[in-house]
Structures are given as structure tokens and as C-alpha cells.
C-alpha positions as YAML, in Angstrom:
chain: A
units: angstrom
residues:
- id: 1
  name: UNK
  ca: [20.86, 10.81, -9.14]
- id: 2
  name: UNK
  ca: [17.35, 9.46, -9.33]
- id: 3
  name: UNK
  ca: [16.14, 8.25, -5.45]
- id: 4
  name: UNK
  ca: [13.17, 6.57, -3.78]
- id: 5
  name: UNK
  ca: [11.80, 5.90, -0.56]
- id: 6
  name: UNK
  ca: [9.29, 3.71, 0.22]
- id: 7
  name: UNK
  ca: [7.88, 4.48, 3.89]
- id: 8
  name: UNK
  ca: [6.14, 1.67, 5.34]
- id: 9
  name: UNK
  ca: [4.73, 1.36, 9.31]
- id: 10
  name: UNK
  ca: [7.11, -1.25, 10.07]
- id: 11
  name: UNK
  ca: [10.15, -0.45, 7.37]
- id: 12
  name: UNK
  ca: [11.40, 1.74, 5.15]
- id: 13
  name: UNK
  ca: [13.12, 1.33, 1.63]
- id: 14
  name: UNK
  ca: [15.59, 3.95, 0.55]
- id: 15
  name: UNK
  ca: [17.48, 3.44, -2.77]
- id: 16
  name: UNK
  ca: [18.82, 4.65, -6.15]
- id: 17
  name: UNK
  ca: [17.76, 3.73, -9.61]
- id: 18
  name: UNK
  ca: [17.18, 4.53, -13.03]
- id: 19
  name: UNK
  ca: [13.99, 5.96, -14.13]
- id: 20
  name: UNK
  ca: [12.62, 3.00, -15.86]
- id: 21
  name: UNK
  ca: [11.87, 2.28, -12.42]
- id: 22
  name: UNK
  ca: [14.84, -0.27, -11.95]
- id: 23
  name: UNK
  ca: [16.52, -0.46, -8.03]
- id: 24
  name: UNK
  ca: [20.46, -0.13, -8.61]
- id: 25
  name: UNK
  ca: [21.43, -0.11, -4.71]
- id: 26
  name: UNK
  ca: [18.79, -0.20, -2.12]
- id: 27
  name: UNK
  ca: [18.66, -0.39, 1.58]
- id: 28
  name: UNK
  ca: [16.32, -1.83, 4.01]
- id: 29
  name: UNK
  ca: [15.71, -0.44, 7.73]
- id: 30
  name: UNK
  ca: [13.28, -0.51, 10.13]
- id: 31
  name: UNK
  ca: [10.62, 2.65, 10.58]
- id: 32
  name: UNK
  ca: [10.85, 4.89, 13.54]
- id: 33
  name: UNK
  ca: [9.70, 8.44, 14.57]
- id: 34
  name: UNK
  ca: [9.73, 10.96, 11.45]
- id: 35
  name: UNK
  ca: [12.63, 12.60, 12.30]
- id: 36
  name: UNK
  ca: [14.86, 9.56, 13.09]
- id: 37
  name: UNK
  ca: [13.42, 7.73, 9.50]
- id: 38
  name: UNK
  ca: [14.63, 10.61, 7.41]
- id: 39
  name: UNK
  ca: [17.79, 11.24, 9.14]
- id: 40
  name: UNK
  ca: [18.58, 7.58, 8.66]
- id: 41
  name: UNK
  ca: [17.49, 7.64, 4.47]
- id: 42
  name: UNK
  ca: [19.02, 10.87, 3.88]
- id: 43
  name: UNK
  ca: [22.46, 9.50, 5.14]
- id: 44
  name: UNK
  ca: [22.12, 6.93, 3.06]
- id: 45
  name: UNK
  ca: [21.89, 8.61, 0.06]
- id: 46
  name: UNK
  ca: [24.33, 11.09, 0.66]
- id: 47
  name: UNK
  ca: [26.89, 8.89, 0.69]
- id: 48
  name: UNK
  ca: [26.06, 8.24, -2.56]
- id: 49
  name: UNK
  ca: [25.67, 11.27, -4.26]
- id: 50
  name: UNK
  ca: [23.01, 14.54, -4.70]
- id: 51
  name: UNK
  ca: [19.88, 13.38, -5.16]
- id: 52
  name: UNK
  ca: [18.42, 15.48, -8.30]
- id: 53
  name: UNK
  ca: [15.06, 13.85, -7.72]
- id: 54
  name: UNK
  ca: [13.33, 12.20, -4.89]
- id: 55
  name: UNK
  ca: [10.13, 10.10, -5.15]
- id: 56
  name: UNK
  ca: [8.87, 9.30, -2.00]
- id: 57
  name: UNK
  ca: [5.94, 6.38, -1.39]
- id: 58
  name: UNK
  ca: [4.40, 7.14, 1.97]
- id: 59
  name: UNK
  ca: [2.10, 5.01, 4.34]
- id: 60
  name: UNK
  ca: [-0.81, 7.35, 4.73]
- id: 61
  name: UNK
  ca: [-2.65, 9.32, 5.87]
- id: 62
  name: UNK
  ca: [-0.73, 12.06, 3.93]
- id: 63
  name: UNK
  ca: [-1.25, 14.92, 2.58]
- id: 64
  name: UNK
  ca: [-0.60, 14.59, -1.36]
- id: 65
  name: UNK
  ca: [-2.82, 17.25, -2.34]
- id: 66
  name: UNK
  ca: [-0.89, 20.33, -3.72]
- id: 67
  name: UNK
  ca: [-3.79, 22.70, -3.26]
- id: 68
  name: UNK
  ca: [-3.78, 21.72, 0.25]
- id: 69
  name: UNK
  ca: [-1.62, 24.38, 3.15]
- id: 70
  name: UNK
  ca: [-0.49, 21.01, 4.53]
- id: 71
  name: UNK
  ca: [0.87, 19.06, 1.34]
- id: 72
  name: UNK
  ca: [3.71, 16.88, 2.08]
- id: 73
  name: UNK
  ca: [2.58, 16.70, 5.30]
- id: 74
  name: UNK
  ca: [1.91, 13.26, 7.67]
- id: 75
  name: UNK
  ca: [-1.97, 13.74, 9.30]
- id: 76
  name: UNK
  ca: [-3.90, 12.42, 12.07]
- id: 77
  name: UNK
  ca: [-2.42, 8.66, 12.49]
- id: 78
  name: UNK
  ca: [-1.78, 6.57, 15.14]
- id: 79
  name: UNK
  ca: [1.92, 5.79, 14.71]
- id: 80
  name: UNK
  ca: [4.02, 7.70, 17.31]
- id: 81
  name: UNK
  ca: [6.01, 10.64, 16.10]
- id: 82
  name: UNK
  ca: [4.76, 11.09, 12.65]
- id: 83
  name: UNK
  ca: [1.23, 13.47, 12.90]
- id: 84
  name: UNK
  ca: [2.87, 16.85, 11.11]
- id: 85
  name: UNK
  ca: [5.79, 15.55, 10.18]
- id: 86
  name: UNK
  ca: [7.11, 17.64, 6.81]
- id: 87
  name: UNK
  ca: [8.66, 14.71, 4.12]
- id: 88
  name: UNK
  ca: [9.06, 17.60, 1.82]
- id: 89
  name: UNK
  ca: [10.55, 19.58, 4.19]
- id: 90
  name: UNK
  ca: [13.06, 17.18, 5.35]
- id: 91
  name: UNK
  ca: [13.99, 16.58, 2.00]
- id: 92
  name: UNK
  ca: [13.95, 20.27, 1.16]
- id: 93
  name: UNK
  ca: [16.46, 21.20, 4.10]
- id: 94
  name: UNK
  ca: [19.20, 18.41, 3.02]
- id: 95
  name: UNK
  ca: [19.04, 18.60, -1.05]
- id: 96
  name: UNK
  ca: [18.13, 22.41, -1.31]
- id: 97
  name: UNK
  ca: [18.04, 21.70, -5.38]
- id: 98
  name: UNK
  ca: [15.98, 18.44, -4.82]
- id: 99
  name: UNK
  ca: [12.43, 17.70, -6.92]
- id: 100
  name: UNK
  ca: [10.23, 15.72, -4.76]
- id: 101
  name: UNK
  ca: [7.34, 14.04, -6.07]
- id: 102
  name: UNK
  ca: [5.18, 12.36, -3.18]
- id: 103
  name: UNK
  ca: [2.28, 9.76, -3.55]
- id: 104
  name: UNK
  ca: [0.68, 7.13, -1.49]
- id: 105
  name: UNK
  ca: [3.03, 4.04, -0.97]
- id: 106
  name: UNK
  ca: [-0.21, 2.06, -2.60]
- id: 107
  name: UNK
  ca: [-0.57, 4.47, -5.65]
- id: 108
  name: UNK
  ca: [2.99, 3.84, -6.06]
- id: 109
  name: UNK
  ca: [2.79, 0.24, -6.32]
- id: 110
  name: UNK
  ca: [-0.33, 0.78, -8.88]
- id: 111
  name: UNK
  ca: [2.20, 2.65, -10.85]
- id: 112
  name: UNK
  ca: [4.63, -0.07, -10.93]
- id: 113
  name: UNK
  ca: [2.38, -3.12, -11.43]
- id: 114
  name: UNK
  ca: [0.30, -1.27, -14.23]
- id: 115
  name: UNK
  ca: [2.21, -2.73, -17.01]
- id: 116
  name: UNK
  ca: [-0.22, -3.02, -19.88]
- id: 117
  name: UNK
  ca: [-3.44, -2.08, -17.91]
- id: 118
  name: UNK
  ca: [-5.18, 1.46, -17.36]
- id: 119
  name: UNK
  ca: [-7.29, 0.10, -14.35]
- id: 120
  name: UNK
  ca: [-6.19, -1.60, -11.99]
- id: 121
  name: UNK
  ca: [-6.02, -1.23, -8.37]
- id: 122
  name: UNK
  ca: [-3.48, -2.14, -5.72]
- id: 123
  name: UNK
  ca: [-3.99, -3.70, -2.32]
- id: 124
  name: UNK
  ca: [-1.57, -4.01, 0.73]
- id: 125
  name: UNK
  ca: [-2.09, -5.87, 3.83]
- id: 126
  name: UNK
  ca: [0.39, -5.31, 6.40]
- id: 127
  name: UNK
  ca: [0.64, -3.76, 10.00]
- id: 128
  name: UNK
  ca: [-2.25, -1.56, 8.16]
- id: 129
  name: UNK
  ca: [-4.23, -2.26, 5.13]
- id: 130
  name: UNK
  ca: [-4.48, 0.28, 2.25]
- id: 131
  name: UNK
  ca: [-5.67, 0.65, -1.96]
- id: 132
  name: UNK
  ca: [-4.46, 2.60, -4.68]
- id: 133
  name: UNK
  ca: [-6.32, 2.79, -7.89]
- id: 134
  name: UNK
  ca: [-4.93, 4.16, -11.31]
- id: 135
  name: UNK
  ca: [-8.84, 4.72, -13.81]
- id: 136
  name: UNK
  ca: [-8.00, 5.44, -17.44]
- id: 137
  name: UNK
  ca: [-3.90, 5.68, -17.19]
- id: 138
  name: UNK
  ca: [-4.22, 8.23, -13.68]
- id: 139
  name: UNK
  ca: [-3.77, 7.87, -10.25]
- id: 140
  name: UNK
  ca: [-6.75, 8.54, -8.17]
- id: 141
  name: UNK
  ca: [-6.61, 10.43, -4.99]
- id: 142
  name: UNK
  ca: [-9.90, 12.35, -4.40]
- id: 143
  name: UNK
  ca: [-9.66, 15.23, -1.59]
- id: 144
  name: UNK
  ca: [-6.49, 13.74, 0.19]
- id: 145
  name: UNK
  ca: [-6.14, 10.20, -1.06]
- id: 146
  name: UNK
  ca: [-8.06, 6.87, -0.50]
- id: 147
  name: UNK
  ca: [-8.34, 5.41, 2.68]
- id: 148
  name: UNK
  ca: [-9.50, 2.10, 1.51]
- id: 149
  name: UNK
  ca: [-8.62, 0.27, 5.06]
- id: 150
  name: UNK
  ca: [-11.38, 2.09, 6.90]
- id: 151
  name: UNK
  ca: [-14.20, 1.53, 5.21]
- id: 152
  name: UNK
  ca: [-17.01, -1.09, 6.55]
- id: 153
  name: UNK
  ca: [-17.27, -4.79, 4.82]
- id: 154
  name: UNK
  ca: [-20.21, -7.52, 5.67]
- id: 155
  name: UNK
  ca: [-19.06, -9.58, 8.46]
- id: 156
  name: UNK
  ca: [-17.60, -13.33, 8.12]
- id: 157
  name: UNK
  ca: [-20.49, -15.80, 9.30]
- id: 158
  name: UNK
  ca: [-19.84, -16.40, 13.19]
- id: 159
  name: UNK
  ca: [-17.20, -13.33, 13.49]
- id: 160
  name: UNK
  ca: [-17.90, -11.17, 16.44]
- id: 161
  name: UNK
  ca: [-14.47, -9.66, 16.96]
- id: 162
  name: UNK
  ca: [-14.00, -6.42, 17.96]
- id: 163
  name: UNK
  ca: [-11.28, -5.18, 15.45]
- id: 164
  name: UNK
  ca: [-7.82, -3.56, 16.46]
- id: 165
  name: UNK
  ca: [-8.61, 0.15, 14.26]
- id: 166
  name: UNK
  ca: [-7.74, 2.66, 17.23]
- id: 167
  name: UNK
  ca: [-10.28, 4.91, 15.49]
- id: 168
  name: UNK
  ca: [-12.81, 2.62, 14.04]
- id: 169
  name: UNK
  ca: [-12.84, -1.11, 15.43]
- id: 170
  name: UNK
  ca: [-14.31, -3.35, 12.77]
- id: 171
  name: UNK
  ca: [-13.20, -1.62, 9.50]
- id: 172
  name: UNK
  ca: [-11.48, -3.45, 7.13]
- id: 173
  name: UNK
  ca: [-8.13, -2.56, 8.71]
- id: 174
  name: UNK
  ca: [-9.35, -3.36, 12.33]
- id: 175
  name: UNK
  ca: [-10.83, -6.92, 11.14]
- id: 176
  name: UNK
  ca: [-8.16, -8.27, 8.46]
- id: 177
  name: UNK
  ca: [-4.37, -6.36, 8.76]
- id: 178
  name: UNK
  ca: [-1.83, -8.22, 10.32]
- id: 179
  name: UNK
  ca: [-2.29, -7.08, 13.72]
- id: 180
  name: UNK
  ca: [-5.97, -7.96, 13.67]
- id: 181
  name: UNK
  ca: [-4.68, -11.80, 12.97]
- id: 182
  name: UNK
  ca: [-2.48, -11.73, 15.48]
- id: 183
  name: UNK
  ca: [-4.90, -10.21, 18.08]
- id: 184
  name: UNK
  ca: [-7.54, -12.45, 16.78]
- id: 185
  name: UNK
  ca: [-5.45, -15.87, 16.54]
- id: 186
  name: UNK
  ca: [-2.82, -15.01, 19.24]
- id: 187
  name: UNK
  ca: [-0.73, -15.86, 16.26]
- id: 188
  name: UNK
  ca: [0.96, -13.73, 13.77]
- id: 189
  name: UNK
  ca: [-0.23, -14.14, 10.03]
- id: 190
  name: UNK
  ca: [2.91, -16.34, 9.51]
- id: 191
  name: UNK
  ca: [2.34, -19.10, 12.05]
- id: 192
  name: UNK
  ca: [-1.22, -19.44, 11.11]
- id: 193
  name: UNK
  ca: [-0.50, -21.27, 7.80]
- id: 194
  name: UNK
  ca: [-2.19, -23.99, 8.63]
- id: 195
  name: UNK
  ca: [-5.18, -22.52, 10.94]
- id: 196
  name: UNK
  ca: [-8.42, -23.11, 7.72]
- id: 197
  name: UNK
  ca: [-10.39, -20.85, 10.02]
- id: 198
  name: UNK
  ca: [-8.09, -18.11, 9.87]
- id: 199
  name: UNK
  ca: [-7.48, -17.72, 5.91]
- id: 200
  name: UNK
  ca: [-11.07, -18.48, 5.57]
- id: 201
  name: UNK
  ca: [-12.09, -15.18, 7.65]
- id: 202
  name: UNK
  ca: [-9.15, -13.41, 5.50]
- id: 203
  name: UNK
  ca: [-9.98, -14.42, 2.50]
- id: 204
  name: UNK
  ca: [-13.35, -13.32, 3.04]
- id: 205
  name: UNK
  ca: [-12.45, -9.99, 4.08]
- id: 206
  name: UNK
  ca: [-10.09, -9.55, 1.40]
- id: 207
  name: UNK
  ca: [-12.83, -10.86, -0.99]
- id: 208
  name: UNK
  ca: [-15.29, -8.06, 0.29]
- id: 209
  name: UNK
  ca: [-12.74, -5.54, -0.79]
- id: 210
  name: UNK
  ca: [-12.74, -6.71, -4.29]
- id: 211
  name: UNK
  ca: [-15.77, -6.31, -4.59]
- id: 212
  name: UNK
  ca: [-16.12, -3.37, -3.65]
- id: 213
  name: UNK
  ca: [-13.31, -1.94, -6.37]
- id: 214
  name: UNK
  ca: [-15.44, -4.21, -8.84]
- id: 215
  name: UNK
  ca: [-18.13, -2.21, -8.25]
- id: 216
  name: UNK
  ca: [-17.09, 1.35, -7.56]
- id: 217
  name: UNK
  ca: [-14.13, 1.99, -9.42]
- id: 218
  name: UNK
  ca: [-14.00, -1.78, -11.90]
- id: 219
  name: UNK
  ca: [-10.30, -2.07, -12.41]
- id: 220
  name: UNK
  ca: [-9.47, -4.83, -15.00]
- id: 221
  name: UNK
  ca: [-7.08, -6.39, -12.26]
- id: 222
  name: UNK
  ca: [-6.78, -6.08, -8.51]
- id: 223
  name: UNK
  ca: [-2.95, -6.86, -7.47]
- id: 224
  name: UNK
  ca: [-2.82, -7.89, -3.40]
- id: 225
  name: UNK
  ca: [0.52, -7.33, -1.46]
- id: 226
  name: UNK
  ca: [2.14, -7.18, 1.82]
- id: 227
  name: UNK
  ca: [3.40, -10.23, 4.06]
- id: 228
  name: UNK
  ca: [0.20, -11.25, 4.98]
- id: 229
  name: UNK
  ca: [-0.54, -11.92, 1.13]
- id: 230
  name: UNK
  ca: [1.74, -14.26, 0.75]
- id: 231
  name: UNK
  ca: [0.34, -17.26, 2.75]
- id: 232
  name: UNK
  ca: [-0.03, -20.15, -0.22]
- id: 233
  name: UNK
  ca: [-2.97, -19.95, -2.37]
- id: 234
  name: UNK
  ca: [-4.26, -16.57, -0.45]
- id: 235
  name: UNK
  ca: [-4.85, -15.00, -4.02]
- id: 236
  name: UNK
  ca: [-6.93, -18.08, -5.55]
- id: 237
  name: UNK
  ca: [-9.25, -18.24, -2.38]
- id: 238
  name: UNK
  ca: [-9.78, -14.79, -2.79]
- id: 239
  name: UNK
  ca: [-10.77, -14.53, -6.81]
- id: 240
  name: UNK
  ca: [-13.36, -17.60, -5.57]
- id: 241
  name: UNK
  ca: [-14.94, -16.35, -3.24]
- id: 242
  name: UNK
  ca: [-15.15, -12.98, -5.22]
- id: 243
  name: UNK
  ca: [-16.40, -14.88, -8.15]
- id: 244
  name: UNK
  ca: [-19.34, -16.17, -5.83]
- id: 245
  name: UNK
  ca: [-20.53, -12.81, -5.04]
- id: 246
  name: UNK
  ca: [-20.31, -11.26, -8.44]
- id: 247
  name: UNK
  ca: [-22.62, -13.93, -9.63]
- id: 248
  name: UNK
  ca: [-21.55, -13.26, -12.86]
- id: 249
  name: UNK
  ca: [-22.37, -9.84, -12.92]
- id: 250
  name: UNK
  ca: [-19.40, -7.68, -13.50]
- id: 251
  name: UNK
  ca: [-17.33, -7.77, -17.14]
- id: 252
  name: UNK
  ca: [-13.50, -7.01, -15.55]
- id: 253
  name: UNK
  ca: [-14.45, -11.24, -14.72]
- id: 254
  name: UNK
  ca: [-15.58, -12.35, -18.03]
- id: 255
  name: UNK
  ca: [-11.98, -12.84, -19.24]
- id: 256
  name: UNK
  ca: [-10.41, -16.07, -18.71]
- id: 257
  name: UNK
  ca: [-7.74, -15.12, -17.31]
- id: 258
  name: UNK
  ca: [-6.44, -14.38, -13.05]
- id: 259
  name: UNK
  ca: [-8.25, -11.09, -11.82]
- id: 260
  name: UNK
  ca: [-6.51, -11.39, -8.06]
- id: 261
  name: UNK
  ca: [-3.04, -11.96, -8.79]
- id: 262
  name: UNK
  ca: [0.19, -11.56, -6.55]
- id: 263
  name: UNK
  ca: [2.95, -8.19, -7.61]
- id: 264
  name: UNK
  ca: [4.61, -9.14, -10.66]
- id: 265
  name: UNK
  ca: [7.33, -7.19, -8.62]
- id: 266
  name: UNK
  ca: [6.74, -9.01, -5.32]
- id: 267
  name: UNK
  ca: [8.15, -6.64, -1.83]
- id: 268
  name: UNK
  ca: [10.04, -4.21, -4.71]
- id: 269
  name: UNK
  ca: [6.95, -2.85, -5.96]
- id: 270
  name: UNK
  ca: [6.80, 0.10, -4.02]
- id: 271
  name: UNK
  ca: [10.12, 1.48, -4.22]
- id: 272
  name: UNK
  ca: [10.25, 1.08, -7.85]
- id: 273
  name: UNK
  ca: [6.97, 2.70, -8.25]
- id: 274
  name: UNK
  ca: [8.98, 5.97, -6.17]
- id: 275
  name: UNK
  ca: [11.22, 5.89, -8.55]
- id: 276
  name: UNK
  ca: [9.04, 5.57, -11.27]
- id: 277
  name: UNK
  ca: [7.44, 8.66, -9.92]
- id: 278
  name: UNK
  ca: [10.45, 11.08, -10.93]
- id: 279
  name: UNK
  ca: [11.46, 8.90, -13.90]
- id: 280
  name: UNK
  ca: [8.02, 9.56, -15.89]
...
């Protein structure tokens, strides 16, 4: 039986599939402590069978790196009762025969969205913001993996707010993820549909972070995703304002076609990128 879990900061995805990446039965719950998460997915699936193979797409930061004493491991975060929790381990302990293959829940969603690209890079905004990148057919992770949410874009004209990142402020994550509209706006992200103001500061945040793939890594295609995406037209003000910065500059936007597009797979692109994980 292939599995996969998708672990996000406000739900997790649990299901079984085939390895062509395609969800056969899946289940949706929301995410708790570590050891309450697990107990809840690993029930799940043993009531359907023994899992053979696990893959497991984790909200970071995580430890993904083999060579590293603490792989499998959750790090430093804010998010109560996950610092040092083992995923292998808990997987480990209740399928003894289990092969687990962990990545990044955003690396995951690179995998599944890559059809017919090499480059391209993923982005989710949500109760965090995060990027995965795949660069000539591979996943990137660096030392750990990326930690595209906290680094530092140039402000919004007339934005002075203070940012919600517990450890940073005004990153990226502190200035654009859905908690940071709903601290800013005293609205969340979906009752702001028709606040210009709002999408134009998001847009422009989200635009910064294009171009800064475009000019670091230069995927062909940056896919954005999470609920806060999906406010109409988010994707199209994005690509225009990014357009306006490039100035023309970079190639990935000399082709006539979208560069910041919506998940062809929409709110199943991470789970089938877990299972796409073991399946490949």
C-alpha cells in the first residue's frame, strides 16, 4: 500500500494512492501537537492496510537532510508541540517494515506540478508562507531546506506594519501570510475580496518573491498556492506587477505564455506530490 501525508500548520492530508501520484481514498483533519497528528493519520491508514511506503510532505522547518543526526526531525518553530518531534520515528514504531521518504510539503508540490518543466518553483501562502524549487529535473534543499518565507522583500509604498513573524517581523511571512492579512486588515484573507488596498499590498509582496526566484534560481514557471491564492485574479496581478520590475530583463518572461499560474492540481497538490515521492 502506497501512503501520503501532507502536514500542513492548520491541516493535515493522510491518504492512499497509486504511484503515478493519483489519491484513491484520502482524509482531511485538522493539525494538532505531533503526537496527536500522527496518532490520528496512522489510524487512518491502518484501517486500511500496511503501509509498504510512506511519503510524507511536511510544513517546515524540518530536517530532510540525511547526513544530518536530526533527519526526520521537526526544528526550532513556533507551532506548539512539534520542535523534536520524530515523523520517521513515529512512522518507524507503527509500520516496523515501512520506507519513508520525507520532503518539504512545498518541494512536494514542485514535484507534482512539474509536469513538462525542469524549473519551476512552488509557492504557498497560508497560516505561513513557504517555496520549493526543482533546477534541472532535482529538488533543491541546500543545508536543511529553503526557507523562502523569511527572507526580506522591498516594502509596499506607504506600508509601515510591523509583521506577525515571531522571529523576524517584516519578512515575507510576517508581511504577506494569512495571519499577517488578518492582523493587518482585522479581516481574514477571505473577507477582504473586495478591500483594492489589501490585494494591492499582496500582490506586491507576492510579486517581490518572484522576482527574486527570477533572479536567483530562474525557474521557467512559478506555481502560487494556498487559500490565500485563490482570491480572483491574485495570479494575473502578480505576473504584472512582476513584469514591471523585470523590465524586460529576464528570458523565463520572453515566452508568450502565463509565468504565475494557479496548481494545475489545485489543494491536492501536495499529497499527490507525497505520494509521488515513493512512487518514483
Amino acid at each position: 500500500m502506497i501512503a501520503g501525508i501532507e502536514m500542513g500548520g492548520t491541516k493535515t492530508v493522510v491518504a492512499v494512492g497509486q504511484a503515478d501520484g493519483t489519491v484513491v481514498d484520502e482524509f482531511r483533519f485538522p493539525t494538532t501537537h505531533g503526537e496527536e497528528t500522527f496518532k490520528v493519520a496512522i489510524d487512518w491508514l491502518r484501517e486500511r492496510g500496511e503501509a509498504t511506503a510512506v511519503g510524507v510532505a511536511a510544513f517546515g522547518p524540518v530536517s530532510v537532510n540525511k547526513a544530518r543526526a536530526d533527519y526526520g526531525q521537526m526544528l526550532q518553530t513556533p507551532k506548539p508541540g512539534w520542535a523534536g518531534f520524530s515523523i520517521i520515528g513515529a512512522l518507524e514504531s507503527a509500520f516496523p517494515d515501512v520506507r519513508v521518504v520525507l520532503e518539504t510539503d512545498v518541494n512536494a508540490a514542485v514535484l507534482a506540478e512539474a509536469e513538462g518543466f525542469e524549473d519551476i518553483a512552488y509557492i504557498t501562502i497560508g497560516t505561513g508562507i513557504g517555496g520549493g524549487v526543482m533546477a534541472d529535473g532535482k529538488l533543491l534543499h541546500g543545508a536543511v531546506h529553503s526557507e523562502f518565507g523569511h527572507w526580506f522583500p522591498r516594502r509596499a509604498p506607504g506600508d509601515d506594519f510591523a509583521g506577525v513573524c515571531p522571529f523576524h517581523g517584516d519578512c515575507l511571512e510576517g508581511l504577506a501570510s494569512g495571519p499577517a492579512m488578518t492582523k493587518r486588515w482585522g479581516k481574514e484573507p477571505k473577507d477582504l475580496l473586495d478591500d483594492a488596498k489589501a490585494w494591492e499590498f499582496e500582490t506586491h509582496y507576492l510579486a517581490e518573491a518572484c522576482m527574486t526566484l527570477l533572479a536567483s534560481v530562474n525557474p521557467a514557471r512559478v506555481v502560487i498556492g494556498g487559500g490565500v491564492s485563490q482570491a480572483p485574479g491574485f495570479h494575473a496581478q502578480v505576473e504584472e506587477k512582476l513584469r514591471a520590475r523585470a523590465k524586460g530583463y529576464f528570458a523565463a518572461l520572453e515566452e508568450n505564455t502565463p509565468f504565475v499560474v494557479p496548481p494545475k492540481y489545485g489543494q491536492q497538490a501536495g499529497i499527490r506530490g507525497a505520494l509521488l515521492l515513493v512512487g518514483s
